[in-house]
mmJSON file of the N, C-alpha and C atoms, coordinates in Angstrom:
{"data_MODEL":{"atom_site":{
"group_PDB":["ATOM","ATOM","ATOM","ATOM","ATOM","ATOM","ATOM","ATOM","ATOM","ATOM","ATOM","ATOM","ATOM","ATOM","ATOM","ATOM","ATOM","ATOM","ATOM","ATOM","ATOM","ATOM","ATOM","ATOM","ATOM","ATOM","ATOM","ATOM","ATOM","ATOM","ATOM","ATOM","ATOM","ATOM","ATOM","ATOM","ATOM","ATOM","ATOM","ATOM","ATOM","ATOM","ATOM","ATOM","ATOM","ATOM","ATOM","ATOM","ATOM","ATOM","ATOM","ATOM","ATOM","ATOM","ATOM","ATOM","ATOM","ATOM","ATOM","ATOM","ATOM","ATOM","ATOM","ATOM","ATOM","ATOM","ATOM","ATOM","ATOM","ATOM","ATOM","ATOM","ATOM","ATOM","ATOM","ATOM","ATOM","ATOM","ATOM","ATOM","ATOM","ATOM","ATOM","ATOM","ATOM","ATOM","ATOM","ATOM","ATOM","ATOM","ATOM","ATOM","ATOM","ATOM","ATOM","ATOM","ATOM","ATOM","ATOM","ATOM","ATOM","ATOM","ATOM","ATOM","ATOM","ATOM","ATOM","ATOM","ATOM","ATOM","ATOM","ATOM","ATOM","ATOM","ATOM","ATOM","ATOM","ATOM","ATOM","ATOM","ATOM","ATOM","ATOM","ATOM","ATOM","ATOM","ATOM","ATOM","ATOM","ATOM","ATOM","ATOM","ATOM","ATOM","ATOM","ATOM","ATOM","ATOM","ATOM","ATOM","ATOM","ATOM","ATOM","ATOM","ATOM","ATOM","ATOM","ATOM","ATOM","ATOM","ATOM","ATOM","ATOM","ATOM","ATOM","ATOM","ATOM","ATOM","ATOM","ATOM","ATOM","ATOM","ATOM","ATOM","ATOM","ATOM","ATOM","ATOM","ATOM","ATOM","ATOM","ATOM","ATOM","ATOM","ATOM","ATOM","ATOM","ATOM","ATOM","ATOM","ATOM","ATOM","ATOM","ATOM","ATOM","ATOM","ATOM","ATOM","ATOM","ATOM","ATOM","ATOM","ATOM","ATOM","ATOM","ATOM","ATOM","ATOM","ATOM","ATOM","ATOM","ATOM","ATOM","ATOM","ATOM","ATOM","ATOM","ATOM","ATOM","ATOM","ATOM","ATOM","ATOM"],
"id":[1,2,3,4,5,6,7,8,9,10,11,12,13,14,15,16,17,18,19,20,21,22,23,24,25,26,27,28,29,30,31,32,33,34,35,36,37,38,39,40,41,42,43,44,45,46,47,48,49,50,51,52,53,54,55,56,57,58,59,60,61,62,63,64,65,66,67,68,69,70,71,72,73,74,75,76,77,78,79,80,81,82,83,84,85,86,87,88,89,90,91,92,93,94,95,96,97,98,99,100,101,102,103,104,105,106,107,108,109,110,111,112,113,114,115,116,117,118,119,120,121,122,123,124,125,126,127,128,129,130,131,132,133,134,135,136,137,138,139,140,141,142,143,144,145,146,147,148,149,150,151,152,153,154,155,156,157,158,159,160,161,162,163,164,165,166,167,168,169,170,171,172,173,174,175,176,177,178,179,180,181,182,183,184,185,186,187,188,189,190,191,192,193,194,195,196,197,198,199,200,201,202,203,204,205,206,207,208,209,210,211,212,213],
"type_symbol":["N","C","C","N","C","C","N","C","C","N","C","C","N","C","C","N","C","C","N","C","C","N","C","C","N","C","C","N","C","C","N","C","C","N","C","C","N","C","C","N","C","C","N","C","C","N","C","C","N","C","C","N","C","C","N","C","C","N","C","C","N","C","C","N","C","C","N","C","C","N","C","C","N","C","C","N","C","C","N","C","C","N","C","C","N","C","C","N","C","C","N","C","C","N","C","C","N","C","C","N","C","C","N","C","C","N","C","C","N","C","C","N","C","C","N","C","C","N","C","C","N","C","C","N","C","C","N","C","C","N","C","C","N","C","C","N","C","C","N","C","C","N","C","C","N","C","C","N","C","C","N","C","C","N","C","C","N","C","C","N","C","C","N","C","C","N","C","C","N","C","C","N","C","C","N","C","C","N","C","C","N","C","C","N","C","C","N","C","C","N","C","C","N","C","C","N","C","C","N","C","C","N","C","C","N","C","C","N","C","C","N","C","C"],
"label_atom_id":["N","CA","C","N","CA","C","N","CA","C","N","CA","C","N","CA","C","N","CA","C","N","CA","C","N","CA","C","N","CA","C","N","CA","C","N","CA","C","N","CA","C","N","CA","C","N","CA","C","N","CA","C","N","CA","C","N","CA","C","N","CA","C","N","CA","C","N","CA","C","N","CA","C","N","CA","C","N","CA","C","N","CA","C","N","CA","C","N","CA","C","N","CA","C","N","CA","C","N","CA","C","N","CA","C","N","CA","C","N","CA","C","N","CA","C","N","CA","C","N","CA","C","N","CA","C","N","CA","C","N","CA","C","N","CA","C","N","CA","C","N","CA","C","N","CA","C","N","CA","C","N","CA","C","N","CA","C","N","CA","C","N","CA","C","N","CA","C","N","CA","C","N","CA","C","N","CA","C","N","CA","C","N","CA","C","N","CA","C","N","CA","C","N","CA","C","N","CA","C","N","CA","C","N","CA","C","N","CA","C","N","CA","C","N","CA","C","N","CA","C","N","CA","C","N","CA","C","N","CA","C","N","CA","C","N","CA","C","N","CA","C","N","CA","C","N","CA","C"],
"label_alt_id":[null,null,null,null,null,null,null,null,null,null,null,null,null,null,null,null,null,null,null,null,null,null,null,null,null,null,null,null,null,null,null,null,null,null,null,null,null,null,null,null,null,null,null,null,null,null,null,null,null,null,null,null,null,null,null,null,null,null,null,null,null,null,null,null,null,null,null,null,null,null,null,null,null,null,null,null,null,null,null,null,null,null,null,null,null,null,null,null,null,null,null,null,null,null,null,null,null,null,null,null,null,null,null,null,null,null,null,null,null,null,null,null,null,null,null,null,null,null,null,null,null,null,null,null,null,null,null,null,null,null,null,null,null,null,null,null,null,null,null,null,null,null,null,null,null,null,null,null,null,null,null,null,null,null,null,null,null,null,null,null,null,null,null,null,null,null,null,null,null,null,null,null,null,null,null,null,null,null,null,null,null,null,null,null,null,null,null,null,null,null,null,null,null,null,null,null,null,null,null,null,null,null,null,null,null,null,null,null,null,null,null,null,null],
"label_comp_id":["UNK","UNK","UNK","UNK","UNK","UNK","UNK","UNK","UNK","UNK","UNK","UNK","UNK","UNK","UNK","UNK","UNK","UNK","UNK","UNK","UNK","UNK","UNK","UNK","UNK","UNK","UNK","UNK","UNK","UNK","UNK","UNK","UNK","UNK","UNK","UNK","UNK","UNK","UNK","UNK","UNK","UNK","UNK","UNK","UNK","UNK","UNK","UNK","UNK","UNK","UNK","UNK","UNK","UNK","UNK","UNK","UNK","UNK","UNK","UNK","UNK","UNK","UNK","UNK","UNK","UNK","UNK","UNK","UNK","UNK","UNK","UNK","UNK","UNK","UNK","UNK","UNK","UNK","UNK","UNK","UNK","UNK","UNK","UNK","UNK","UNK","UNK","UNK","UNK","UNK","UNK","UNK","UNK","UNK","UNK","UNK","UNK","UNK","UNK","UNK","UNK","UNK","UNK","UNK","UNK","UNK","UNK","UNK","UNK","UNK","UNK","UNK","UNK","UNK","UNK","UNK","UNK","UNK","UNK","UNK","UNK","UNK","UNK","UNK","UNK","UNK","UNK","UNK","UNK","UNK","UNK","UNK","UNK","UNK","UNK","UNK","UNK","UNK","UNK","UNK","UNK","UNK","UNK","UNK","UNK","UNK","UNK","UNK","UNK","UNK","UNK","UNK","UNK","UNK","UNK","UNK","UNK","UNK","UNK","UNK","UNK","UNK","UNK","UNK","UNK","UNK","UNK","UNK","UNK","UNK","UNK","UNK","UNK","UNK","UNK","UNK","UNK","UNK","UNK","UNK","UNK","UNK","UNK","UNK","UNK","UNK","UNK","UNK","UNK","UNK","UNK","UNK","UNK","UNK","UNK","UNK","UNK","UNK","UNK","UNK","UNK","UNK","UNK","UNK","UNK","UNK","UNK","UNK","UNK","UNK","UNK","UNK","UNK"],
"label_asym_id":["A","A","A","A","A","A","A","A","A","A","A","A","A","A","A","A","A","A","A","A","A","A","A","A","A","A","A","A","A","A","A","A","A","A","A","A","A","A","A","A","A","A","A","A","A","A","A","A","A","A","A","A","A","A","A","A","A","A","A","A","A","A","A","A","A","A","A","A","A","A","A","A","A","A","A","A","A","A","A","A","A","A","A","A","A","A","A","A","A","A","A","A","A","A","A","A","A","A","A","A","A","A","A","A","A","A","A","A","A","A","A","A","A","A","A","A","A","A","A","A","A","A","A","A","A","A","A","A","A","A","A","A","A","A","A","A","A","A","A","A","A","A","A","A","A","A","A","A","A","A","A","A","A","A","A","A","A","A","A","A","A","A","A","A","A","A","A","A","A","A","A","A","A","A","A","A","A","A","A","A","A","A","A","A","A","A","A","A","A","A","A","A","A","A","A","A","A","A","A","A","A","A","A","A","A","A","A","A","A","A","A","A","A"],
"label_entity_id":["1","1","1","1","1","1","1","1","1","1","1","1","1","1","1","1","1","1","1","1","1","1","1","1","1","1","1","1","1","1","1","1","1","1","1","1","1","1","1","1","1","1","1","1","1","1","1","1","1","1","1","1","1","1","1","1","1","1","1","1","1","1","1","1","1","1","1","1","1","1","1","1","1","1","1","1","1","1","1","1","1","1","1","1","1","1","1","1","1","1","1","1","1","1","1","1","1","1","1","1","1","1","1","1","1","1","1","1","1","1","1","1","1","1","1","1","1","1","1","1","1","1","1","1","1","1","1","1","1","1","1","1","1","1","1","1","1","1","1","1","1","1","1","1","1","1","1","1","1","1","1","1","1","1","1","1","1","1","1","1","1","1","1","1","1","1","1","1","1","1","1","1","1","1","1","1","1","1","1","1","1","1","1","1","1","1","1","1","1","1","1","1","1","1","1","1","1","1","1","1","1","1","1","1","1","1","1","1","1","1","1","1","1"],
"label_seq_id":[1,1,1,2,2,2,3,3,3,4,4,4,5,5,5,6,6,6,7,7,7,8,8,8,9,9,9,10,10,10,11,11,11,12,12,12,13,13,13,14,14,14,15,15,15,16,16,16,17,17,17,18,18,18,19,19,19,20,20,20,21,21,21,22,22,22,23,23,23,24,24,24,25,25,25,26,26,26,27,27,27,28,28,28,29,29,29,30,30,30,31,31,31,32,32,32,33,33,33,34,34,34,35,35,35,36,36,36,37,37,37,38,38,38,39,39,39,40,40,40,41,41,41,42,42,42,43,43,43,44,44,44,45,45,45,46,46,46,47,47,47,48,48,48,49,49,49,50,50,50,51,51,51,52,52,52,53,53,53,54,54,54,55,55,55,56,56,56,57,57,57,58,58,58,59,59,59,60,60,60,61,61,61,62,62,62,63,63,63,64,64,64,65,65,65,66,66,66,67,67,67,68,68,68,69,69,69,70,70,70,71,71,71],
"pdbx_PDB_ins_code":[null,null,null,null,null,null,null,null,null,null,null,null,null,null,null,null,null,null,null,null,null,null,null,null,null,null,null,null,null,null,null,null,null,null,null,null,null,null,null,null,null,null,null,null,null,null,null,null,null,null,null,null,null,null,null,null,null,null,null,null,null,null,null,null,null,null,null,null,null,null,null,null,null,null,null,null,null,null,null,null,null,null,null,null,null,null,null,null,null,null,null,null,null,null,null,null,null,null,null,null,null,null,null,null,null,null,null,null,null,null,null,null,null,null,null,null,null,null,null,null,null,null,null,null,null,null,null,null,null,null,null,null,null,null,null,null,null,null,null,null,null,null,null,null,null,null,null,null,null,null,null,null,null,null,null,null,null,null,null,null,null,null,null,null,null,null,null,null,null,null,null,null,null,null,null,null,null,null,null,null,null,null,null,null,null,null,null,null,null,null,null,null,null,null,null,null,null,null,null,null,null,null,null,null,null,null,null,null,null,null,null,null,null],
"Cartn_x":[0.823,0.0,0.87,1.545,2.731,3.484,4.038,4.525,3.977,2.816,2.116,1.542,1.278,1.102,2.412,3.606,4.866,4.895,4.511,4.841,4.012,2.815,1.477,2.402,2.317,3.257,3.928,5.2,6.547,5.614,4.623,4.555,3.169,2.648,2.576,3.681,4.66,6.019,6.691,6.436,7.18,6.17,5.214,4.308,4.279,4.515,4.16,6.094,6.758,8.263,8.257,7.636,7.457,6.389,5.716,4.791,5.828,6.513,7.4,8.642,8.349,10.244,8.933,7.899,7.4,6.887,6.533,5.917,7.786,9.148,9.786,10.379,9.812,10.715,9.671,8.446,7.622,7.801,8.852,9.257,8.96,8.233,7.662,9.102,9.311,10.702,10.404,8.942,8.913,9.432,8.64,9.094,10.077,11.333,12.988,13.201,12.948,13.305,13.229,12.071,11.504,12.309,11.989,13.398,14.866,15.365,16.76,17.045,15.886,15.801,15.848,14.84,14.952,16.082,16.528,17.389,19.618,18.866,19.925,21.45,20.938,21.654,22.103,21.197,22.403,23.702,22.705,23.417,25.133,24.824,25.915,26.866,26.566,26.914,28.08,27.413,28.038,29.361,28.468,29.711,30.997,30.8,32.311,33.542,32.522,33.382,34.306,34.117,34.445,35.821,36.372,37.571,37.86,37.153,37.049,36.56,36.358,35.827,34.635,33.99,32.585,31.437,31.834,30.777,30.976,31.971,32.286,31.119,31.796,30.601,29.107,28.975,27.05,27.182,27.786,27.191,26.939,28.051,27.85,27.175,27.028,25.85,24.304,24.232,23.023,23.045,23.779,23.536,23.834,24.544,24.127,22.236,22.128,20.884,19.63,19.856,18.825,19.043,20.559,20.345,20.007,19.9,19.485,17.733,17.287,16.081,15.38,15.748,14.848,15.705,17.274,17.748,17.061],
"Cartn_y":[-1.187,0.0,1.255,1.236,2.636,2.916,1.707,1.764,2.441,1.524,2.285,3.981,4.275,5.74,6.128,5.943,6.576,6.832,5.424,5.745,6.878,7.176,8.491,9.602,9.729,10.974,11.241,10.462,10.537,11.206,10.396,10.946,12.193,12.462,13.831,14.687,14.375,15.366,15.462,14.307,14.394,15.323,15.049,16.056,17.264,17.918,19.418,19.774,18.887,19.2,19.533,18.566,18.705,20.008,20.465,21.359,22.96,22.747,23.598,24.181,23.055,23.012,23.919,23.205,24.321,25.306,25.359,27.102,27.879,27.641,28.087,27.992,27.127,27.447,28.48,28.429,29.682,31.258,31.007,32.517,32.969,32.458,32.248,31.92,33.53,33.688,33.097,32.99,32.593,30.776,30.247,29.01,28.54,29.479,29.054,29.267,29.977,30.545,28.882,28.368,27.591,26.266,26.133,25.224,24.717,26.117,26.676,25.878,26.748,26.394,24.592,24.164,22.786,21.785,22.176,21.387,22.365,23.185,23.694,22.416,21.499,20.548,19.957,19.471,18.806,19.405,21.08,21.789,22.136,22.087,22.548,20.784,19.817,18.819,18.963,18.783,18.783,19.98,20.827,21.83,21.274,20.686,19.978,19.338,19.246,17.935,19.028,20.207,20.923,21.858,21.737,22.085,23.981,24.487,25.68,26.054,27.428,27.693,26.757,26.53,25.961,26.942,28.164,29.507,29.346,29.517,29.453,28.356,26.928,26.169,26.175,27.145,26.866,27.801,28.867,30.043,29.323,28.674,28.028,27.205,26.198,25.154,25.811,26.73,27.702,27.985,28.684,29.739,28.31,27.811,26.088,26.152,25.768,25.142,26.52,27.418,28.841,28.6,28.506,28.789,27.911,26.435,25.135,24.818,25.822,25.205,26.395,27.963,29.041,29.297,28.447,28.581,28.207],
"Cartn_z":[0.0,0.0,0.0,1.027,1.091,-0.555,-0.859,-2.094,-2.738,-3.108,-4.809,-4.225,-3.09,-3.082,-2.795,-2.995,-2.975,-4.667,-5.11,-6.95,-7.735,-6.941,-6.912,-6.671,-5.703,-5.346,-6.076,-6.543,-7.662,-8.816,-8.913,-10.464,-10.48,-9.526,-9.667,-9.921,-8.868,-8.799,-9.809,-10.613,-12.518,-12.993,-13.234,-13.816,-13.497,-12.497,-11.913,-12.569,-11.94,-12.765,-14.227,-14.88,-16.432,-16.644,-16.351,-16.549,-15.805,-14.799,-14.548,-15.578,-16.206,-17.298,-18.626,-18.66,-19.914,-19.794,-18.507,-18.33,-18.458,-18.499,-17.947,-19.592,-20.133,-21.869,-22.364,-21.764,-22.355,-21.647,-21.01,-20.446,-18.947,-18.346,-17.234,-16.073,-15.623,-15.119,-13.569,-13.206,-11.809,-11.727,-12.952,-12.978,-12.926,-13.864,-14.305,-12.805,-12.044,-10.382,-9.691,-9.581,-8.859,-9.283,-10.786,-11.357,-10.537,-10.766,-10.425,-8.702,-7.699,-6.632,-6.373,-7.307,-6.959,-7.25,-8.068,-8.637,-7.862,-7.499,-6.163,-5.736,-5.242,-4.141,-5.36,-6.458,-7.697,-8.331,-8.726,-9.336,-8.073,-6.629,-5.86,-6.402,-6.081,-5.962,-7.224,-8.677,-10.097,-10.031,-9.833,-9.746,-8.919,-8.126,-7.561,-8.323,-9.636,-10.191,-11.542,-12.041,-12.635,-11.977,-12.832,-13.03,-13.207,-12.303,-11.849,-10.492,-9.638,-8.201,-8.612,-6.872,-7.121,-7.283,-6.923,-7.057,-8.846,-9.616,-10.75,-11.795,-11.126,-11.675,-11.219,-10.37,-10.215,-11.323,-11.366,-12.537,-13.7,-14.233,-15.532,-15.717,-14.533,-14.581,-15.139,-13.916,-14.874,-15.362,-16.102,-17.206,-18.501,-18.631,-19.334,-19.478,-18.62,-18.348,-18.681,-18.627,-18.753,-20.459,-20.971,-22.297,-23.028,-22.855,-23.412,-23.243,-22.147,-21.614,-22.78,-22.717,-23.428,-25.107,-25.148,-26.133,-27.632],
"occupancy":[1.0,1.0,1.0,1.0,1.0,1.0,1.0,1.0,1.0,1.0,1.0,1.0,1.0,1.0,1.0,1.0,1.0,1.0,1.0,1.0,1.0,1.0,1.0,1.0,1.0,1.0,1.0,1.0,1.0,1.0,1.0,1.0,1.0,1.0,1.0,1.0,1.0,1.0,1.0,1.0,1.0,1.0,1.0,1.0,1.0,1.0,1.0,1.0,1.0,1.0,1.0,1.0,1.0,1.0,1.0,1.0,1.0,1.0,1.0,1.0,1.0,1.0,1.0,1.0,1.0,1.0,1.0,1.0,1.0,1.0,1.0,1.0,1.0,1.0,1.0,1.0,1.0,1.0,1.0,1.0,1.0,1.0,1.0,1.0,1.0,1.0,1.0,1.0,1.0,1.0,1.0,1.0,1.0,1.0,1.0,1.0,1.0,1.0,1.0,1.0,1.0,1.0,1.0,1.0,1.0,1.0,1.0,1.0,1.0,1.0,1.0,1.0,1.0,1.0,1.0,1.0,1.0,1.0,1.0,1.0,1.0,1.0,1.0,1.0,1.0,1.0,1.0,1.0,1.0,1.0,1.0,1.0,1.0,1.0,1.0,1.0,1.0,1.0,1.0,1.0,1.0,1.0,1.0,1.0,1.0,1.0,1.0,1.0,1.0,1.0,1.0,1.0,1.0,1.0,1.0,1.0,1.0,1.0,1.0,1.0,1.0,1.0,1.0,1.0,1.0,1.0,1.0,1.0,1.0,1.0,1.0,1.0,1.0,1.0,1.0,1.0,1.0,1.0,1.0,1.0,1.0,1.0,1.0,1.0,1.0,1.0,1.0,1.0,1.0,1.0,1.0,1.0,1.0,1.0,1.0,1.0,1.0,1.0,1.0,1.0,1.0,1.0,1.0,1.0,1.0,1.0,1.0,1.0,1.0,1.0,1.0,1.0,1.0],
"B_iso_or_equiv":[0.0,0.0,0.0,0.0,0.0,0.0,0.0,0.0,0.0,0.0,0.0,0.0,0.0,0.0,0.0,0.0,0.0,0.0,0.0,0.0,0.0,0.0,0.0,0.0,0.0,0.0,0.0,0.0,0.0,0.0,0.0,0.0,0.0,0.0,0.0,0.0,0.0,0.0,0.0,0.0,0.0,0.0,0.0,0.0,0.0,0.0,0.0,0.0,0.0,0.0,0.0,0.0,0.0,0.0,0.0,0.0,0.0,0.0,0.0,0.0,0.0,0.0,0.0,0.0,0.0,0.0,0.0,0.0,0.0,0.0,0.0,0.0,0.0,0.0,0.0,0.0,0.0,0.0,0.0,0.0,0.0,0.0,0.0,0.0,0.0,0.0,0.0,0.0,0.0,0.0,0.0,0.0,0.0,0.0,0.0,0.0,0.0,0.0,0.0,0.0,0.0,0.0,0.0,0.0,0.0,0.0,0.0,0.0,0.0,0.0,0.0,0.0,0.0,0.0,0.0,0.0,0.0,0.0,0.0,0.0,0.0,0.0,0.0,0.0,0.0,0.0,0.0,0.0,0.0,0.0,0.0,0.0,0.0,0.0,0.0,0.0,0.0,0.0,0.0,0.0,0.0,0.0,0.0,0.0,0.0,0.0,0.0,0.0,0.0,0.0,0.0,0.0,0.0,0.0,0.0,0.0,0.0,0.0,0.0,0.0,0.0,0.0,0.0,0.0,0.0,0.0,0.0,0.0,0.0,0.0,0.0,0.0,0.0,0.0,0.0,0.0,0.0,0.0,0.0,0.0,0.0,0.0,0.0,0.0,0.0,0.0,0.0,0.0,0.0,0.0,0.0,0.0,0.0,0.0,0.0,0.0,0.0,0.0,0.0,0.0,0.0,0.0,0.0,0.0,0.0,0.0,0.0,0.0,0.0,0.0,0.0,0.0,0.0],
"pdbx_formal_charge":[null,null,null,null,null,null,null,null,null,null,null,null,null,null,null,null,null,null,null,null,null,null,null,null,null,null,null,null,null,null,null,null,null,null,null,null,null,null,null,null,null,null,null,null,null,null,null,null,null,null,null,null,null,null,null,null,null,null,null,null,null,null,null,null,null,null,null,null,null,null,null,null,null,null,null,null,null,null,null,null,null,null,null,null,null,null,null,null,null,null,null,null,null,null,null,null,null,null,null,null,null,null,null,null,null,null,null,null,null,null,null,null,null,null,null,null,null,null,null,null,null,null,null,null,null,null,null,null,null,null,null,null,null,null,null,null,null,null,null,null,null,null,null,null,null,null,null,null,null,null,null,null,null,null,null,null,null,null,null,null,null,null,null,null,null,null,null,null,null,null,null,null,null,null,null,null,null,null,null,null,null,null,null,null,null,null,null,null,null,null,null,null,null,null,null,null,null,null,null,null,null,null,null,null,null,null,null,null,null,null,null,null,null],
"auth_seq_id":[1,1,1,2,2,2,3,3,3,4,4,4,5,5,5,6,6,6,7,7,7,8,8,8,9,9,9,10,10,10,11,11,11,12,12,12,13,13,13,14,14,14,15,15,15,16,16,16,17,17,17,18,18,18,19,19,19,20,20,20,21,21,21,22,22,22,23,23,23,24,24,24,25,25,25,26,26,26,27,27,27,28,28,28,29,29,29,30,30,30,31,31,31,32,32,32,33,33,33,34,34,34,35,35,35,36,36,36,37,37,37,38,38,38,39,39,39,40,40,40,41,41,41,42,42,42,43,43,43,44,44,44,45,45,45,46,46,46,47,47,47,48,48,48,49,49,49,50,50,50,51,51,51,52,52,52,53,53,53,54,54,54,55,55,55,56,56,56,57,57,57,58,58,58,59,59,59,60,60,60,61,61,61,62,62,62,63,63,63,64,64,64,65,65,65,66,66,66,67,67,67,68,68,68,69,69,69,70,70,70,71,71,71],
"auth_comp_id":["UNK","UNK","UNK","UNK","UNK","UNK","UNK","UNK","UNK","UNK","UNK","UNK","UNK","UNK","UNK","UNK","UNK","UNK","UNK","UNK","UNK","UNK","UNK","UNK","UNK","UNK","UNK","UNK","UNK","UNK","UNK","UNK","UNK","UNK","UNK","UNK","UNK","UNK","UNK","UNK","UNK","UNK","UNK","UNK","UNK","UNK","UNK","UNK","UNK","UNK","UNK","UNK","UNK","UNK","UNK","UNK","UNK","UNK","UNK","UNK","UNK","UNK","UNK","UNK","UNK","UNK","UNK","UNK","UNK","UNK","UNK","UNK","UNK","UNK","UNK","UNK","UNK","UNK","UNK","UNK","UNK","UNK","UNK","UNK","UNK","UNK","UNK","UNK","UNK","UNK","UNK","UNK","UNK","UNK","UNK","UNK","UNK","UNK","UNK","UNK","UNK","UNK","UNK","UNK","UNK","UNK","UNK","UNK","UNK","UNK","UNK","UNK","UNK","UNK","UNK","UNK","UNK","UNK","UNK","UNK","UNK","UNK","UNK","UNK","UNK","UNK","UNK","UNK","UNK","UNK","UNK","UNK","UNK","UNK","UNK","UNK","UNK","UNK","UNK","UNK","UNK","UNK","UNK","UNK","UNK","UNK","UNK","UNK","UNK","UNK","UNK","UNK","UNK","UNK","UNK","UNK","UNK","UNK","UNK","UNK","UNK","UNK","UNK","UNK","UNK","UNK","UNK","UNK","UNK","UNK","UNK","UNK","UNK","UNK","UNK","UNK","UNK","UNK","UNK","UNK","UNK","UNK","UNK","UNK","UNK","UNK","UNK","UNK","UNK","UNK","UNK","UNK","UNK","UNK","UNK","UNK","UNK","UNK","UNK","UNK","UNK","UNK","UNK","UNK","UNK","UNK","UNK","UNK","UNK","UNK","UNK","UNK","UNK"],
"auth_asym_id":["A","A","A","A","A","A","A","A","A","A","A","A","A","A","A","A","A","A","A","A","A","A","A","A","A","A","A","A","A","A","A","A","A","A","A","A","A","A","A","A","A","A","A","A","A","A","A","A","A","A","A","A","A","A","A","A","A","A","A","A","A","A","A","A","A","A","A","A","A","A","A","A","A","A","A","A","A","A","A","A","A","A","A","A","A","A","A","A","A","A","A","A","A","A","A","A","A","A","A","A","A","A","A","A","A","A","A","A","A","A","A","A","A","A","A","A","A","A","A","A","A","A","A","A","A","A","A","A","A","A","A","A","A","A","A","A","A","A","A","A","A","A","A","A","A","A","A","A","A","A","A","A","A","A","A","A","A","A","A","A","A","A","A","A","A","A","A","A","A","A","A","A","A","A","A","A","A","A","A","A","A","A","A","A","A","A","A","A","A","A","A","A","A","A","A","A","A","A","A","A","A","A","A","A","A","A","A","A","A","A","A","A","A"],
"auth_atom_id":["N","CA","C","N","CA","C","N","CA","C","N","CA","C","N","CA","C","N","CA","C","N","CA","C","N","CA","C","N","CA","C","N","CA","C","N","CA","C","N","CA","C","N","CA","C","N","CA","C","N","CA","C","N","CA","C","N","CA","C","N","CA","C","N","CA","C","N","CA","C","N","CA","C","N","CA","C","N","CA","C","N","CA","C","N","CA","C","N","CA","C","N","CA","C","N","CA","C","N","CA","C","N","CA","C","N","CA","C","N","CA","C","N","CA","C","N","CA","C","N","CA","C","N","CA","C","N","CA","C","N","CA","C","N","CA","C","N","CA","C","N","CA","C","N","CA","C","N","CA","C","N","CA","C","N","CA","C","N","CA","C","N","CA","C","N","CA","C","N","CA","C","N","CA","C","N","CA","C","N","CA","C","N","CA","C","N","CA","C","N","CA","C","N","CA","C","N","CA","C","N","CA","C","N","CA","C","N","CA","C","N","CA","C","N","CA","C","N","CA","C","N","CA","C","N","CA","C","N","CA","C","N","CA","C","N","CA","C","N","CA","C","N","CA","C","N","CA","C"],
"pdbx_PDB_model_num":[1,1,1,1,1,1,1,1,1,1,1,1,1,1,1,1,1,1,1,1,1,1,1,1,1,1,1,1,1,1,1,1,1,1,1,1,1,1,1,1,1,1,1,1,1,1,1,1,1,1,1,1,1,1,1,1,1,1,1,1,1,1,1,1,1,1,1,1,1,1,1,1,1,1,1,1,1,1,1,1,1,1,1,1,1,1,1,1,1,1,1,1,1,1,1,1,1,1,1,1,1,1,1,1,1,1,1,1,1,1,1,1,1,1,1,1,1,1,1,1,1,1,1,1,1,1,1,1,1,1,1,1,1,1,1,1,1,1,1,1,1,1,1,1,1,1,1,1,1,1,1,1,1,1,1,1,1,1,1,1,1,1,1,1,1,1,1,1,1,1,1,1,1,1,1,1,1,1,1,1,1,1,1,1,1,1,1,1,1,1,1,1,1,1,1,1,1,1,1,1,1,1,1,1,1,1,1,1,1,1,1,1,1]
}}}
């Protein structure tokens, strides 16, 4: 029982994600915000692995990701 409403949950949370990523290719600067925010702890994480400051790689990580998502 717990399960399959864990797999509910997940996939609301894909959906409201996916509906977040297109309000945010349609310009919708609150969304790219909310995006940005969520995906935070990955984006700090990745940046570790780059071969520059880690303040350095969040910038680029985003700005990557702003110009691929509205590019």
């Amino acid at each position: 029982m717990q399960e399959s409403r864990s797999k509910e949950v997940e996939a609301i949370s894909n959906h409201s994600f996916s509906r977040m990523i297109e309000r945010a290719k349609c310009g919708d600067n609150d969304a790219l915000t909310m995006l940005l925010l969520k995906m935070e702890p990955e984006i700090q994480h990745l940046a570790g692995f780059l071969k520059m400051s880690k303040e350095d790689g969040i910038q680029e990580i985003k700005t990557k990701f702003i110009e691929k998502l509205r590019g």
